[in-house]
C-alpha positions in Angstrom: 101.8 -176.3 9.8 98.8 -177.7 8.2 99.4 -180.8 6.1 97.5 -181.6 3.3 95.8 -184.9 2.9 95.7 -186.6 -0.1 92.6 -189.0 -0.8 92.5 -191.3 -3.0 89.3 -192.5 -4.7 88.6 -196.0 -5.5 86.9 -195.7 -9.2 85.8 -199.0 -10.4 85.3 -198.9 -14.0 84.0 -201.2 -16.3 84.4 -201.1 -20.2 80.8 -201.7 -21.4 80.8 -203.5 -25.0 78.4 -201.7 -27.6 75.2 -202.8 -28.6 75.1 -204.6 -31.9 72.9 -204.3 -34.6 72.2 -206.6 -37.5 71.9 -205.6 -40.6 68.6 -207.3 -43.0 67.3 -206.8 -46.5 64.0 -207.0 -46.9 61.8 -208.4 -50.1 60.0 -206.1 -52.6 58.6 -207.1 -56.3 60.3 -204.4 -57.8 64.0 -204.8 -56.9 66.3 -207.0 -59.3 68.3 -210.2 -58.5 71.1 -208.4 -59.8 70.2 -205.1 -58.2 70.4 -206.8 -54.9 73.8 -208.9 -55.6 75.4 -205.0 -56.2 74.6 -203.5 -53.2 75.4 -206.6 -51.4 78.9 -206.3 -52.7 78.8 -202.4 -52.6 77.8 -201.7 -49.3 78.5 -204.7 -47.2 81.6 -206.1 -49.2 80.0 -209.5 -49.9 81.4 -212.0 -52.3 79.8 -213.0 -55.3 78.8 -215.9 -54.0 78.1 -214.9 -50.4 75.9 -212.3 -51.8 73.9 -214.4 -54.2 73.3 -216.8 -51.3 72.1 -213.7 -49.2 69.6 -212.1 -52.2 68.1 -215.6 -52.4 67.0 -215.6 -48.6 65.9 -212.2 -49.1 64.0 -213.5 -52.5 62.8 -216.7 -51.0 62.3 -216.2 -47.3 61.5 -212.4 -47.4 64.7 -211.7 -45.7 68.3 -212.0 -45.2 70.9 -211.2 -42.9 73.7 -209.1 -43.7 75.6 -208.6 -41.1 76.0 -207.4 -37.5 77.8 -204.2 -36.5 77.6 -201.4 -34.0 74.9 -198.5 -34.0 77.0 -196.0 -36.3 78.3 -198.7 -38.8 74.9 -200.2 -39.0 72.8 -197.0 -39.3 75.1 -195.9 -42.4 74.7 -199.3 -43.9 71.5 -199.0 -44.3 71.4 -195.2 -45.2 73.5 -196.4 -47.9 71.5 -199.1 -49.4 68.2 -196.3 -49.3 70.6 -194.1 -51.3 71.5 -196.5 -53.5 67.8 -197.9 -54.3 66.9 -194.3 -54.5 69.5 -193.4 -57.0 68.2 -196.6 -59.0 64.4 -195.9 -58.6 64.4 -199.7 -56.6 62.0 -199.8 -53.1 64.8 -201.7 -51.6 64.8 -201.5 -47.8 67.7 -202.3 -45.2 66.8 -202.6 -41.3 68.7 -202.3 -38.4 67.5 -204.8 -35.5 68.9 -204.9 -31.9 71.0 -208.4 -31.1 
């Protein structure tokens, strides 16, 4: 009779970690302090006082880091600040940026 062989295959496998993405507002002259400190707390879940803090680098560097998350989180972050300033009539701009 025949016998069957069994083989057994070796698979390494690695868990890869996903790439991260932060998260920055940029500066206009339209959008308000106040605006800004909303969608802060809106969107990202800021404090008060961690989202003042972040509208003032945006205000007075041009800038400010929001967070860092993965691809999907980071990309419907920022669709939902556009929405947001679009609702509001504000030019308001999120980025995502590779870490």
């Amino acid at each position: 009779m025949w016998e069957q062989a069994i083989y057994k295959e070796k698979v390494d496998t690695k868990i890869k970690k996903p790439n991260l993405y932060r998260v920055v507002l940029l500066n206009d002259d339209y959008s308000t302090m106040d605006f800004v400190v909303e969608v802060l707390i809106k969107v990202f879940h800021k404090s008060i006082t961690e989202a003042t803090r972040i509208m003032l680098d945006v205000h007075e560097k041009g800038r400010g880091i929001v967070g860092v998350y993965t691809y999907d989180i980071a990309y419907t972050k920022v669709a939902q600040v556009e929405e947001m300033a679009n609702e509001r009539q504000f030019p308001l701009q999120a980025v995502m940026e590779e870490v």
